[in-house]
Backbone bond lengths (Angstrom), bond angles and torsions (degrees), N, CA, C in turn:
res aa  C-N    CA-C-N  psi(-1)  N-CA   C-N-CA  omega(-1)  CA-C   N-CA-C  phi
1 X - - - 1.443 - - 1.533 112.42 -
2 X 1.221 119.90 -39.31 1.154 122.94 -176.49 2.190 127.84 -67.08
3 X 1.841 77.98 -1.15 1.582 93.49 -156.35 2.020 88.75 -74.71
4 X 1.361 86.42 -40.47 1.607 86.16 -177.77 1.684 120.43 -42.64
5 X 1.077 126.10 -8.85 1.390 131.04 -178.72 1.865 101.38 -117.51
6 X 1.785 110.70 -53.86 1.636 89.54 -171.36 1.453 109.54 -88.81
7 X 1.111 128.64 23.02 1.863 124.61 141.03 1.630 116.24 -45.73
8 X 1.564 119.40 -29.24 1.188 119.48 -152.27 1.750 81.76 -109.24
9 X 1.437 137.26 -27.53 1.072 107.93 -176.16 1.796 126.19 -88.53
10 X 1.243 103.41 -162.48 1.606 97.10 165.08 1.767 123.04 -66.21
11 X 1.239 140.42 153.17 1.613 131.13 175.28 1.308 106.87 -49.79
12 X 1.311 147.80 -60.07 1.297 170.25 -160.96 1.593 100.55 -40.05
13 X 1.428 113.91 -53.95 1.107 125.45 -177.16 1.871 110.59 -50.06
14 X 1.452 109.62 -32.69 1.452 104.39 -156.51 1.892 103.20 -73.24
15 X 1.061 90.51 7.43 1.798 94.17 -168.25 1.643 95.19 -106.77
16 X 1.072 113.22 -25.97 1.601 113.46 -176.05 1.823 103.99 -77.72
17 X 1.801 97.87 106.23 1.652 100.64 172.47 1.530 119.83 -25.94
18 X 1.502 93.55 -61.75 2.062 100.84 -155.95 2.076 97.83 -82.21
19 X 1.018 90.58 -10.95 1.795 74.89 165.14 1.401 116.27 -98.21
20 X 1.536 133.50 8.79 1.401 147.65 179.83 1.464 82.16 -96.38
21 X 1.000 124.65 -89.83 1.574 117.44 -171.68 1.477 134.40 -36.95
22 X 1.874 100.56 -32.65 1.430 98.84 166.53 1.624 113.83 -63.10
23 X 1.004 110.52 -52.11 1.300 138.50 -178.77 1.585 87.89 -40.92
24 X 1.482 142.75 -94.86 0.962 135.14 -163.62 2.003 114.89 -45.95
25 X 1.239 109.35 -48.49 1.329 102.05 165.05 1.730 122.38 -55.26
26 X 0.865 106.03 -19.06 1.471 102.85 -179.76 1.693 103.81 -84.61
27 X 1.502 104.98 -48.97 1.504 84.05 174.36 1.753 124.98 -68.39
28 X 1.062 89.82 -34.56 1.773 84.37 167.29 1.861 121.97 -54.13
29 X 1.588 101.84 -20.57 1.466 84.29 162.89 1.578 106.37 -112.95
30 X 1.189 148.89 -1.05 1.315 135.51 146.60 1.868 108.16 -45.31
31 X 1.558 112.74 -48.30 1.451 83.02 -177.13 1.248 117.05 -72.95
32 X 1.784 125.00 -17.44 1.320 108.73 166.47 1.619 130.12 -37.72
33 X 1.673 82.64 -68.35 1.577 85.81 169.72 1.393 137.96 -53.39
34 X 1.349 126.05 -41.82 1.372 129.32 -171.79 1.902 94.57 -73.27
35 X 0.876 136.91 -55.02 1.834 122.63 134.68 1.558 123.03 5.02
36 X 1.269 97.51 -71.22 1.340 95.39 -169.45 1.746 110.62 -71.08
37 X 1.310 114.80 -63.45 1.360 118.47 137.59 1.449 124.43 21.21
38 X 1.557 106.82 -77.94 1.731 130.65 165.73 1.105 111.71 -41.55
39 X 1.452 116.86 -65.90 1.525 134.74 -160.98 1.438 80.92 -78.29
40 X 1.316 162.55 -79.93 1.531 132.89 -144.92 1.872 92.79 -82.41
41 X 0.844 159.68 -9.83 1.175 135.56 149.49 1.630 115.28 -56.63
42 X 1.203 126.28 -62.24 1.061 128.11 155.12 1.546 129.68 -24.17
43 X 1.727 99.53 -59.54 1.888 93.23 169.30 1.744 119.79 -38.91
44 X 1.279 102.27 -30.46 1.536 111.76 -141.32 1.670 97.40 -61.76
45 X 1.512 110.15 -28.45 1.653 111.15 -179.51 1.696 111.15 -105.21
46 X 1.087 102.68 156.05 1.601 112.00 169.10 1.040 122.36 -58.87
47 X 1.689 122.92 -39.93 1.555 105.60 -162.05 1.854 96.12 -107.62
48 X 0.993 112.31 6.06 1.645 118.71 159.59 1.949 124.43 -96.19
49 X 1.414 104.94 -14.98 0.972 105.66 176.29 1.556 145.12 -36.06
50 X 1.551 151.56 129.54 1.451 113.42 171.91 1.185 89.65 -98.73
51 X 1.532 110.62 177.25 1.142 153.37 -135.75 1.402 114.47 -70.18
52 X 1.552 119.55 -48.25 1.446 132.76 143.12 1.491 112.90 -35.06
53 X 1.653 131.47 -57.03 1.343 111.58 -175.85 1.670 107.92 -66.99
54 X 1.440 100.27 -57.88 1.610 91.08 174.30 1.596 113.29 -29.21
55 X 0.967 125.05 -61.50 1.190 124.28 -166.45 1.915 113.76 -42.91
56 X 1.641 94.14 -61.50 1.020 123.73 -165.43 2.126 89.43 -42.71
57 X 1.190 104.74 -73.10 1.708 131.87 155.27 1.482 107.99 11.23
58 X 1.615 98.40 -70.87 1.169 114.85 177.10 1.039 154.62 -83.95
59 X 1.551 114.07 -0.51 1.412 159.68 112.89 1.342 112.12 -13.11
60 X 1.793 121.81 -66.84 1.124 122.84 174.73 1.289 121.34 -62.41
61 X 1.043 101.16 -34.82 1.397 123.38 -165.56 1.785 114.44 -57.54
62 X 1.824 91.90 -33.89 1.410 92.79 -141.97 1.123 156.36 111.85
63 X 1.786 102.69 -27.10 1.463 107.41 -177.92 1.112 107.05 -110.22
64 X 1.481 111.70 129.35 1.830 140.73 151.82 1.286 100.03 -34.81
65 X 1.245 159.72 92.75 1.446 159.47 70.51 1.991 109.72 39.85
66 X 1.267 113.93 108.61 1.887 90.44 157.12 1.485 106.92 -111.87
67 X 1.132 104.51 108.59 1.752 111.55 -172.28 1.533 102.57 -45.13
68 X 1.541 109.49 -41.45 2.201 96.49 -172.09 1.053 95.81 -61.63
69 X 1.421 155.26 -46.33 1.519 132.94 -119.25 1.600 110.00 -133.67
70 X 1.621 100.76 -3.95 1.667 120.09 -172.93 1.603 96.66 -109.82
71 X 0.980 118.59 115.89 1.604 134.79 145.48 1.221 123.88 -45.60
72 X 1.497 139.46 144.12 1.254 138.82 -160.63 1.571 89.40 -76.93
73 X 1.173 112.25 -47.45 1.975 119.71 -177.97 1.021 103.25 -38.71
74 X 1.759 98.03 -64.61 1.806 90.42 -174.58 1.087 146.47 -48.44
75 X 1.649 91.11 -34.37 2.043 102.54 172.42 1.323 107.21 -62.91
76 X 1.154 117.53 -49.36 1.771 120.86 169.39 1.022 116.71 -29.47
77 X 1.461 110.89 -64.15 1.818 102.89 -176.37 1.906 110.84 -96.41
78 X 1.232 109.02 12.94 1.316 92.67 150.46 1.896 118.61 -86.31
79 X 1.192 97.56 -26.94 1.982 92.09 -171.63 1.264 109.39 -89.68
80 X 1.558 109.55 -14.93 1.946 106.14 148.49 1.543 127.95 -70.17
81 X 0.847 95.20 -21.86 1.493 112.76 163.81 1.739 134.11 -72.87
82 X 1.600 107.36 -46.02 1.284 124.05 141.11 1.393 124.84 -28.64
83 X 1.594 98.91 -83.34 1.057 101.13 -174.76 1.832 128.55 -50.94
84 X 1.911 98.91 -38.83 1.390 108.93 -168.81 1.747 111.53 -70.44
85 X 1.299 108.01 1.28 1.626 101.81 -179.37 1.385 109.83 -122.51
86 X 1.348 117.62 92.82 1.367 153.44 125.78 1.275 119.82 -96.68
87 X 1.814 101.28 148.98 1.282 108.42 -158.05 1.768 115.18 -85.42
88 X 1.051 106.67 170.13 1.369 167.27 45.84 1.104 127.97 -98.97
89 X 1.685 143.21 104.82 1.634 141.11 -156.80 1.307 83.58 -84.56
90 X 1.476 102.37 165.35 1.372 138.96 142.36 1.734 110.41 -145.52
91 X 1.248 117.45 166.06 1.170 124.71 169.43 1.274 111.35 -64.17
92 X 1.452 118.88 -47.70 1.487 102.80 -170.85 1.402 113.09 -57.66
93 X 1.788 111.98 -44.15 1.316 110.40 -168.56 1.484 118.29 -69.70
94 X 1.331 111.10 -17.57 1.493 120.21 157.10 1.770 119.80 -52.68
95 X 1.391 111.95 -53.51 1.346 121.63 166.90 1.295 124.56 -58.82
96 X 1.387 126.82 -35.23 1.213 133.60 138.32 1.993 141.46 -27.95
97 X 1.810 71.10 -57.23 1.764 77.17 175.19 1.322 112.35 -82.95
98 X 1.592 117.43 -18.81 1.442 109.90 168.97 1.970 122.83 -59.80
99 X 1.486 94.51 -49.62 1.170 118.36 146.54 1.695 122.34 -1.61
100 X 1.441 88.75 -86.20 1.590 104.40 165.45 1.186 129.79 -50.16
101 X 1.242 100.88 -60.09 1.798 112.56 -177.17 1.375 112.18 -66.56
102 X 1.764 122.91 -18.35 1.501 116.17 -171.80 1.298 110.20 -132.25
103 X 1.017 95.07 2.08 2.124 91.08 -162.67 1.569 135.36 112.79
104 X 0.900 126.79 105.33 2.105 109.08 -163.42 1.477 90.28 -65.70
105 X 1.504 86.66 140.45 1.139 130.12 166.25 1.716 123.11 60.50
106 X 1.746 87.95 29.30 1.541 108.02 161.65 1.747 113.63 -89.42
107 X 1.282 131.33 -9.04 1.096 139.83 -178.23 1.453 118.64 -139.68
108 X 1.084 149.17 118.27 1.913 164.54 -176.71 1.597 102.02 -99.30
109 X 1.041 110.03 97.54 1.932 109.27 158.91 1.363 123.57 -87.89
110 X 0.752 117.85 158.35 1.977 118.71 178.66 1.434 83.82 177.29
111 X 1.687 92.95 168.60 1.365 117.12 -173.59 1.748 98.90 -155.36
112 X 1.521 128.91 146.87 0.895 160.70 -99.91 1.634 99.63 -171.75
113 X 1.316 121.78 49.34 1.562 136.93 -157.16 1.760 109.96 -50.19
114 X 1.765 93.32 -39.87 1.971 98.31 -176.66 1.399 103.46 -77.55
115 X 1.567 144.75 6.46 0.980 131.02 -152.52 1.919 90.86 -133.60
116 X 1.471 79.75 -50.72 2.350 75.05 173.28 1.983 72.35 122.13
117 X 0.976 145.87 -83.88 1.863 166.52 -165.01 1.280 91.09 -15.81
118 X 1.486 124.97 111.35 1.259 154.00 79.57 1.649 115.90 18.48
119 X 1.162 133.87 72.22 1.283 119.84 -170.94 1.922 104.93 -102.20
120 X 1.036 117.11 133.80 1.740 119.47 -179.39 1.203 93.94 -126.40
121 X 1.793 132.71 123.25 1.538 115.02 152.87 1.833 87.93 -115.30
122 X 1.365 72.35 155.72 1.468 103.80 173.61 1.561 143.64 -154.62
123 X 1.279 122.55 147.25 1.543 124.18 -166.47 1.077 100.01 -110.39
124 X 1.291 122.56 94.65 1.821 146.39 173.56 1.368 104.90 -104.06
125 X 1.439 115.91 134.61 1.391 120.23 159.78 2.111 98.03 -114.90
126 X 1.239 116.46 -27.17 1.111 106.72 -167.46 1.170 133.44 -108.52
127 X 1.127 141.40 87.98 1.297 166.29 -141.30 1.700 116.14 -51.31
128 X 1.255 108.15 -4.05 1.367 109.44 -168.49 1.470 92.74 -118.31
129 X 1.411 125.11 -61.24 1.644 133.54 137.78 1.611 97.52 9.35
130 X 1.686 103.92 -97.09 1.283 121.62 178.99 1.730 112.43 -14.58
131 X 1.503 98.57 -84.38 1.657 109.64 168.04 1.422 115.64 0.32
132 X 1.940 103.41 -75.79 0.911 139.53 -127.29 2.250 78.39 -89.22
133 X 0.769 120.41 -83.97 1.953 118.47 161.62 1.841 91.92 -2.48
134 X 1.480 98.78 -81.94 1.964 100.83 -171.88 1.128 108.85 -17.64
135 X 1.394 112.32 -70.16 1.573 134.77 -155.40 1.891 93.60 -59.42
136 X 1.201 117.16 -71.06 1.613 124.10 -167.64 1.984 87.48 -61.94
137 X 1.026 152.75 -20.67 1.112 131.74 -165.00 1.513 116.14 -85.75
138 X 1.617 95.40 -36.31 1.560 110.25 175.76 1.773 114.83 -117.90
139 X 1.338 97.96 36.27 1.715 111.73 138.91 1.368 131.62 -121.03
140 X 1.654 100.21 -1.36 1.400 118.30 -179.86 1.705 108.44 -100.46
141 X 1.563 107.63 -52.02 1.462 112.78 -170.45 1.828 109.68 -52.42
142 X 1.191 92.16 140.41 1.655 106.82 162.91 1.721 104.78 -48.15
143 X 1.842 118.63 139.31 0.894 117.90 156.65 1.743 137.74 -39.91
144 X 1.744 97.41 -38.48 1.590 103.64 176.57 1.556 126.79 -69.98
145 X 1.615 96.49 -25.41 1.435 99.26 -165.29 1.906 98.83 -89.33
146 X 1.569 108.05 139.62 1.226 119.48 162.23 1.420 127.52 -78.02
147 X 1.529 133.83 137.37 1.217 115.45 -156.87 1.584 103.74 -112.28
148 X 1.644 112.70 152.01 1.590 91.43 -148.06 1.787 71.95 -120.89
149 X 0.866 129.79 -174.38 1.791 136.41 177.79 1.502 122.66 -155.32
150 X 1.404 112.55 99.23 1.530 116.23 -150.85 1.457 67.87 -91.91
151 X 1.852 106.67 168.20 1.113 129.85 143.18 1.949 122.14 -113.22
152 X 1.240 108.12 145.75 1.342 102.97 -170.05 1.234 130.73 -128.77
153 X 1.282 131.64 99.75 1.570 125.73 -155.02 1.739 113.76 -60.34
154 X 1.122 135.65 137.74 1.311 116.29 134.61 1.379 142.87 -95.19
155 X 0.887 122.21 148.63 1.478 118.98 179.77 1.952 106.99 -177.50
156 X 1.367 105.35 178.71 1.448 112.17 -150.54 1.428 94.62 -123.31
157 X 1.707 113.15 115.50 1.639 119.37 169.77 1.210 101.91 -107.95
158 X 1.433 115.50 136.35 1.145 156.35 153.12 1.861 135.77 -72.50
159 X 1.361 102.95 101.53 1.748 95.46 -165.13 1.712 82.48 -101.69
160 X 1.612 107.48 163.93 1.399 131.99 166.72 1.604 81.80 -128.28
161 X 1.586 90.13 168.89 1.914 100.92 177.76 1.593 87.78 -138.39
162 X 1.360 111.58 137.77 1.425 138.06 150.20 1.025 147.37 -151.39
163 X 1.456 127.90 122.40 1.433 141.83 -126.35 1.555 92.03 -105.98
164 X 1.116 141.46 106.08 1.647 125.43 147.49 1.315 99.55 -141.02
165 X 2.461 93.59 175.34 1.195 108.89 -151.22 1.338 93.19 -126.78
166 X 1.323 100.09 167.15 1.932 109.44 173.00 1.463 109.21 -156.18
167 X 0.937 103.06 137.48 1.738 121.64 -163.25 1.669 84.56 -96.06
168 X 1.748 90.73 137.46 2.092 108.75 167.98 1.158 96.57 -124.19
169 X 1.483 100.93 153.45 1.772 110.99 -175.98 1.698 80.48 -126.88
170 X 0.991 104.10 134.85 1.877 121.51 167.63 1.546 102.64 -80.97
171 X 1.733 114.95 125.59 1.194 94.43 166.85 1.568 121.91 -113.02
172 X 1.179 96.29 15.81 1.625 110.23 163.21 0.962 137.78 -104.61
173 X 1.317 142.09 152.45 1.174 122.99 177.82 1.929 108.33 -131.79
174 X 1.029 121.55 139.91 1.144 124.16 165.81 2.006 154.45 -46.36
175 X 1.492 76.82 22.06 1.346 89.08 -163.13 1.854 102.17 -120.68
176 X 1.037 102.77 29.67 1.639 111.33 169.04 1.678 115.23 72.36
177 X 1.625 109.00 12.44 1.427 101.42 175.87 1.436 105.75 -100.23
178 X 1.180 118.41 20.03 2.293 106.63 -179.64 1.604 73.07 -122.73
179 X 2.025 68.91 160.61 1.616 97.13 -168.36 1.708 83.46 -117.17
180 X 1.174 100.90 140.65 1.661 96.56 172.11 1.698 126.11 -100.42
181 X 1.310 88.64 144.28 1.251 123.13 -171.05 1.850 120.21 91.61
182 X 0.875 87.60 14.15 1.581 101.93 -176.94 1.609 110.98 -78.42
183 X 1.069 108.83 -47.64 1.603 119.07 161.47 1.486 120.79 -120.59
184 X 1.010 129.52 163.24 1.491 132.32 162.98 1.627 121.35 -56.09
185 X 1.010 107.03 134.90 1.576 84.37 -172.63 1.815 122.62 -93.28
186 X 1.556 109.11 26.31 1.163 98.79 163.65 1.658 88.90 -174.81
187 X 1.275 111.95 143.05 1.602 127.88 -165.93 1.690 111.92 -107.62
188 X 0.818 115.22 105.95 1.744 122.61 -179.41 1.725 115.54 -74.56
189 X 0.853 93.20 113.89 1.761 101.17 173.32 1.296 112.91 -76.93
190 X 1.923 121.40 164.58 1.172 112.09 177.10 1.774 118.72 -59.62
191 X 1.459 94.44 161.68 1.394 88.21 178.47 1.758 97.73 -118.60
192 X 1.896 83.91 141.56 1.227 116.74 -158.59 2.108 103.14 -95.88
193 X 1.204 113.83 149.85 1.386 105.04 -178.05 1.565 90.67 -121.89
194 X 1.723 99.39 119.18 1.429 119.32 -175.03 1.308 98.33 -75.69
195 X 1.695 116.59 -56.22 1.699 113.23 -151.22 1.988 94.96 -136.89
């Protein structure tokens, strides 16, 4: 450790005790610093942030934080999210940022132009998530349009295919000799499973 500092001096030095030790104290605070260094380069973006800038972030921001139930991720991509919605909307870029904030193709937007309705469905399990959609939906949506909030199950259907047949016997015939309602007018046989 100490080499990191006596590379730069004369050889002579490496034999001298108290300049080995300076030498090692000094690198112990170069790696502080080049550390610290990191971490404010690092602050400088959202989705690298620690936890203090987020915070700090969110402070400006405005947003109430609940440290138990919010993930460091999550705060991340909520103040990218913040920040990224200023206007000019469109739907797509709305579908997009949902996109982002939840997952593709955890959320469907459309809108309903003769009506003014805002329609969002979505497959949320997480309540802060959820929130967090509200908030970006109605800082993004047009004043006119009303926002409508489908909910959307998932789950997994299953088809089988099977082909069968069944024989009909007509019991009428068209030539003016049945009286109606006297019989049914056509008799179903069992049904048979072809495939």
């Amino acid at each position: 450790m100490p080499e990191r500092i006596l590379t730069y001096l004369p050889p002579f030095y490496r034999d001298i005790f108290d300049f080995v030790k300076l030498a090692e104290a000094e690198s112990v605070e170069l790696d502080s610093l080049e550390a610290a260094v990191q971490r404010l380069f690092d602050d400088q973006f959202a989705m690298t942030a620690s936890a203090d800038a987020v915070k700090r972030r969110e402070r400006m921001l405005g947003i109430q934080a609940d440290l138990q139930s919010e993930s460091l991720d999550f705060r991340r991509k909520r103040l990218v999210n913040r920040y990224s919605t200023k206007p000019p909307f469109t739907l797509r870029y709305l579908q997009e940022q949902l996109d982002a904030l939840v997952g593709k193709g955890m959320t469907i937007v459309s809108v309903d132009p003769q009506n003014f309705i805002l329609y969002v469905t979505t497959n949320i399990e997480n309540a802060n998530v959820f929130k967090e959609v509200q908030h970006t939906i109605e800082t993004i949506k047009p004043a006119n349009l009303l926002y409508q909030q489908n909910t959307s199950l998932s789950d997994d259907i299953v088809f089988e295919e099977h082909i069968s047949a069944q024989s009909i016997s007509w019991n009428y015939k068209l030539d003016g000799s049945w009286k109606l309602g006297e019989k049914p007018f056509a008799t179903l046989g069992p049904e048979v499973i072809v495939k």
